[in-house]
N, C-alpha and C positions, 0 to 999 in steps of 0.2 A: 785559624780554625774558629777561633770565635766570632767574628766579621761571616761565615759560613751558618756557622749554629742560630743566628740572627737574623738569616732570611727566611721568608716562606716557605711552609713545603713543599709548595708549587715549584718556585724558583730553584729552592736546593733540585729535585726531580727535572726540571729544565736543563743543570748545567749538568747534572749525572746522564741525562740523553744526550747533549748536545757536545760532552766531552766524548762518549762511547762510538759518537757518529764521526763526530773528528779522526778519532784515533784509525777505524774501522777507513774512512775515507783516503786517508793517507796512504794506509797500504793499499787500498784497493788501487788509484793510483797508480804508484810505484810500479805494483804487479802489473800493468797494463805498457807502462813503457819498456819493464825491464822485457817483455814477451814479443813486443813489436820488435826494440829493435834486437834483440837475442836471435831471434829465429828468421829476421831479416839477413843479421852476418852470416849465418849459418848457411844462406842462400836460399832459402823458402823464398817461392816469389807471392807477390802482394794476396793473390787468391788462397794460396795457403795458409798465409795469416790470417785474413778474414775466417778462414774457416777454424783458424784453430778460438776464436771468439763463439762460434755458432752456438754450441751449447751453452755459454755464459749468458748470452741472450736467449735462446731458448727456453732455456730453466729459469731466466728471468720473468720470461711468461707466466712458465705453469706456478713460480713462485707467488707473487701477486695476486693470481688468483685465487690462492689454495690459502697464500699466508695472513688475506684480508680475515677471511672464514676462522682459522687457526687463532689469531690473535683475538678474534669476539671469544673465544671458548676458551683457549687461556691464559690469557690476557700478555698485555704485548711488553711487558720486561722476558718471557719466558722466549717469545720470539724473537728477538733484540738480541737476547745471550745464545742465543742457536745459530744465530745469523757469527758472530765474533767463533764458536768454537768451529762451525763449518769453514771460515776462513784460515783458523789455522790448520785444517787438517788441509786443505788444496793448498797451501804453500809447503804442508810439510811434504805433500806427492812430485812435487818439482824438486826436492833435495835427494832426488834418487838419481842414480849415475849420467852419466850424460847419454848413452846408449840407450838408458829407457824413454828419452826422452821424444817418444814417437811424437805424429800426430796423437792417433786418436788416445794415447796418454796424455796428453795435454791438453786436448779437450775432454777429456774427464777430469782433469782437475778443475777447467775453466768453467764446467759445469754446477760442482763444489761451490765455486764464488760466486757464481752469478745467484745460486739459490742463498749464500750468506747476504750478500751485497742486498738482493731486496728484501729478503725479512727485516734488514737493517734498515733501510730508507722506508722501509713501508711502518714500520715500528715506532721509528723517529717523528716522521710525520703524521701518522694517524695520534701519537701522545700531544702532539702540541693543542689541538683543540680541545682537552681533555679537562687542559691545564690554564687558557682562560676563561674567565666569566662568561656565560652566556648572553649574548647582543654585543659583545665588543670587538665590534668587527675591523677596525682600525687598529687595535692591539693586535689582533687575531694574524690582520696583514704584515705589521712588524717583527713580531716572533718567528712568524713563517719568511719573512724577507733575511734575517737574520741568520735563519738556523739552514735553510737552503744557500744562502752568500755565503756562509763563513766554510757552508763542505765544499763548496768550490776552489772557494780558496785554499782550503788543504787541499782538496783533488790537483791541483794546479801544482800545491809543493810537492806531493805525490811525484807527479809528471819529471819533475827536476830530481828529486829524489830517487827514483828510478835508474833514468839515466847519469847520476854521480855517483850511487851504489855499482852500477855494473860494470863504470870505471876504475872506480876505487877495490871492489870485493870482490870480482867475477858474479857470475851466473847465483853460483849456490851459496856463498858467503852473503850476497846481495837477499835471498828467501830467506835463510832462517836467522839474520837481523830482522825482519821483518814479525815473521812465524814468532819471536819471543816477545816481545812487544806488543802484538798482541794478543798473547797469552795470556800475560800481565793485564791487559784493561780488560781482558773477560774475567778473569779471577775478580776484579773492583766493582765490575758491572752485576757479579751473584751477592756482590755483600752490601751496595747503596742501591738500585733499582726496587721502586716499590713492586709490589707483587701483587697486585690485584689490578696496575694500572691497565685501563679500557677492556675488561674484560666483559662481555654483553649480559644486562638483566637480563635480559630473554634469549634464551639459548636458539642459533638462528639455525633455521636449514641449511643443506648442503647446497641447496638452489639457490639461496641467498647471496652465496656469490657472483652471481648475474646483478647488476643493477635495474632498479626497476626507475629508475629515477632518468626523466628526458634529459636534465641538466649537467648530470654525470655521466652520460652516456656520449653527448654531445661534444663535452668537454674532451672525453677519452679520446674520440675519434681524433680532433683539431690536435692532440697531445702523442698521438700516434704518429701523424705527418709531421708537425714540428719535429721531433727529435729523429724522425727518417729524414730529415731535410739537414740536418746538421752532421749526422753520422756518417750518411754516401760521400761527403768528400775531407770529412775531419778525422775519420777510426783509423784507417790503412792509409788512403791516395795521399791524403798531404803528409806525414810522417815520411813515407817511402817519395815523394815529389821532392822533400826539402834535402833528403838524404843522396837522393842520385842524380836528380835535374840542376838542382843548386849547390852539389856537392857539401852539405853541412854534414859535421861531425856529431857524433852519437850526443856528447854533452851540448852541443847547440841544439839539436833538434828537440829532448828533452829541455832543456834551459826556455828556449821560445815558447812550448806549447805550454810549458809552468805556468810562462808569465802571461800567456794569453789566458788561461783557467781564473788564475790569482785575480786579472783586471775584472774577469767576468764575474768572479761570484763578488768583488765587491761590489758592482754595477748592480747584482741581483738583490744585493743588501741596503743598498738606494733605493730600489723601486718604489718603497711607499712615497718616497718626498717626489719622485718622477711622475707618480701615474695618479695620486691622490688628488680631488678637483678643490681648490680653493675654499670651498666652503665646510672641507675637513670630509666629503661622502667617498666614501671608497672605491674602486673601479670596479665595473660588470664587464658587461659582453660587447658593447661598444669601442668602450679601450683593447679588448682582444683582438676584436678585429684590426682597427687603424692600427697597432703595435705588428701585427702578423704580415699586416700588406705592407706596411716599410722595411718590414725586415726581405721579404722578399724581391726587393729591388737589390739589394746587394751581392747575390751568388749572381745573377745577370752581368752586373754590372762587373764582375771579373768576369767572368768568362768574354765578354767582348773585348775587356781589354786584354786577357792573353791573344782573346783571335787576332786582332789587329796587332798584334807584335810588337806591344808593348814590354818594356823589362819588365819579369815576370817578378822580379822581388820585391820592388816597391809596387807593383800590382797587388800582390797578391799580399804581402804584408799588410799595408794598407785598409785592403777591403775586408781582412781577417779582422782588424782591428774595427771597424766599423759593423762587421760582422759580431763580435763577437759580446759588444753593450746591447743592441739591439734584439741579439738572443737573450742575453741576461734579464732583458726585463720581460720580454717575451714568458722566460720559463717561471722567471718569480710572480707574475700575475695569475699563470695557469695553476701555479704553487696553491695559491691564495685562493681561488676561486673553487678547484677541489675541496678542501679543507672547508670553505663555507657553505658549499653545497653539501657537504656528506652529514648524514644524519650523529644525532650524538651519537644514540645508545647502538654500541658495533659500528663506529667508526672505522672502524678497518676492512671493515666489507668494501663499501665506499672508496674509500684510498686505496685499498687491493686494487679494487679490480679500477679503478686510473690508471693506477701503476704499471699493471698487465698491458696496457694499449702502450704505454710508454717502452714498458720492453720488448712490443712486437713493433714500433719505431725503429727502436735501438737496433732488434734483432733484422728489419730489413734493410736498417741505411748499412748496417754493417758490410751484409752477404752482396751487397751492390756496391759498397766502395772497394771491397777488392775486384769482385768480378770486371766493373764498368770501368774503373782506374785500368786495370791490364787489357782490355778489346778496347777503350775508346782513348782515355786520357782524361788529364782532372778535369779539361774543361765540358765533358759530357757529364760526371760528377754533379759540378755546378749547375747545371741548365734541366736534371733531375730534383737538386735541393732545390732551385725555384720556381719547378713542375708543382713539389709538395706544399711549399710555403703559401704558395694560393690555394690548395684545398684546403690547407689549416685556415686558412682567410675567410672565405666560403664555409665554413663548417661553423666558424665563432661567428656568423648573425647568426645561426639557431640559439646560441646565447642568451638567458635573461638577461633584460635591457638593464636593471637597475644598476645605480654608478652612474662611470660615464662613460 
């Protein structure tokens, strides 16, 4: 405690976000595998899962856009703790008998989370800028490399946690371990989180949540295609590919995609030492691009090798794994480059409405991996993800040049 009392306010405020995101991440997580493969045993086929997601991304939309706005006005510890009690009340809606467990009830609760889940990330991220000095923009990229790596990394134990809860606890044993825990880090998060943090001098319009800004706007678009490029064959297709094509058991298939999340947010927590140019300058728009065009050589490059009849495990293993550094740095430079592009004062307008393109990414590759996975197969999936990964390519030279 005293080793604590002894850091900056800054810092103490850094790990009271970056513990609340963690916690908040884990279960988010968790809830995402325990749901895929729950309602997969249950015999929902691939398009009904994708759909029971829609709302989650959905509401991720309208979240972002509304939560950038919300957070300039009152200020983003208040959005942060909304975002943690909204979560517990969607996992407390899944502790209801198994018979209620329709669809469209569980896309009401899925819609619940998706509006905690972005007040949470949009909260977490718009505080970081907040929180270093003004011009330190190689700080700026390590805090942001950091605090984006290490929620992956829990996303990732999330993923395994999921699937060894719903072995271990069943369905509803597996939610309201969850639902208490954090309850508990929302209860921590109302008595350490400062209270006035990013809240706007100038009270902004309701229109404000439009960016007027070329560079943010530009950004959002390439951040839209990136994460619809990753979700059309990473949300449903490959879960449900590795579960009945390759016969893996619920604990593998959670176990694998853990340890794929785990690798990539610590990849994502690299990036500054990867992308940073020798002379210590930061990356711009240049590095977005050459980063977006290598990355989309790799959904290609499986999909040929399933055509050609290649074993699909060490295929597709493989290119997951090459895949999935290449997105890490991918999202930690987009990470970096929002955050330096959004204005101080109402930071979270800015990082909203990013965000918002990111959840209608999210919300497209979703409703496409189930749909496209069930009429074509994962290898149409793939040859969609590196349809998008070139618009994201094409979109980051509108990019400021500066960096490299």
């Amino acid at each position: 405690m005293s080793t604590l009392a002894g850091l900056s306010p800054e810092v103490r405020q850094y790990l009271v976000i970056t513990g609340n995101y963690w916690a908040f991440t884990l279960t988010d997580g968790a809830l995402r595998m325990l749901v895929v493969l729950h309602f997969h045993e249950l015999g929902y086929s691939p398009l009904d899962i994708a759909l029971l997601f829609l709302f989650y991304e959905f509401f991720g939309v309208v979240t972002n856009l509304l939560g950038g706005w919300l957070g300039a006005h009152l200020g983003l510890n208040r959005t942060m703790q909304a975002g943690l009690a909204l979560q517990v009340a969607a996992l407390g809606m899944l502790l209801v008998p198994a018979t209620w467990l329709t669809v469209p009830w569980v896309m009401a609760a899925q819609a619940l989370s998706g509006i905690a889940k972005d007040l949470n990330k949009m909260s977490a991220k718009s505080a970081i800028k907040l929180l270093i000095p003004r011009g330190a923009e190689g700080a700026l990229f390590r805090w942001v490399a950091l605090l984006t790596g290490s929620k992956n990394t829990l996303k990732g134990a999330g993923f395994f946690l999921g699937g060894a809860l719903l072995t271990l606890l069943g369905f509803r044993g597996a939610v309201a371990a969850m639902a208490g825990a954090l309850a508990v880090t929302w209860l921590l998060s109302l008595l350490f989180l400062r209270q006035d943090l990013g809240r706007a001098k100038s009270r902004p319009r309701f229109t404000d949540i439009f960016s007027k800004s070329p560079a943010v706007n530009t950004l959002s678009a390439a951040r839209l295609f990136l994460f619809a490029a990753r979700d059309v064959w990473f949300v449903v297709a490959l879960p449900v590919y590795l579960a009945t094509v390759l016969g893996w058991h619920h604990w593998q298939v959670g176990g694998f995609l853990a340890l794929w999340i785990i690798g990539y947010g610590i990849v994502q927590a690299l990036a500054p030492r990867l992308t940073t140019a020798r002379d210590g300058s930061v990356p711009g728009g240049g590095a977005a691009f050459r980063w977006s065009l290598l990355l989309s050589v790799t959904p290609a490059a499986i999909a040929l090798a399933l055509d050609a009849g290649a074993d699909p495990q060490p295929a597709l293993l493989g290119g997951l794994l090459l895949f999935g550094a290449l997105f890490a740095v991918n999202s930690s430079l987009h990470s970096f480059l929002i955050v330096s592009y959004a204005k101080e004062d109402g930071v979270s307008l800015d990082v909203g409405f990013y965000y918002m393109a990111n959840a209608m990414g999210r919300l497209l590759g979703t409703v496409l991996s189930g749909w496209v996975y069930q009429a074509h197969g994962l290898e149409a999936c793939l040859w969609i993800s590196t349809l998008f990964l070139g618009i994201c390519a094409t979109l980051s030279l509108g990019l400021p040049r500066e960096g490299t």
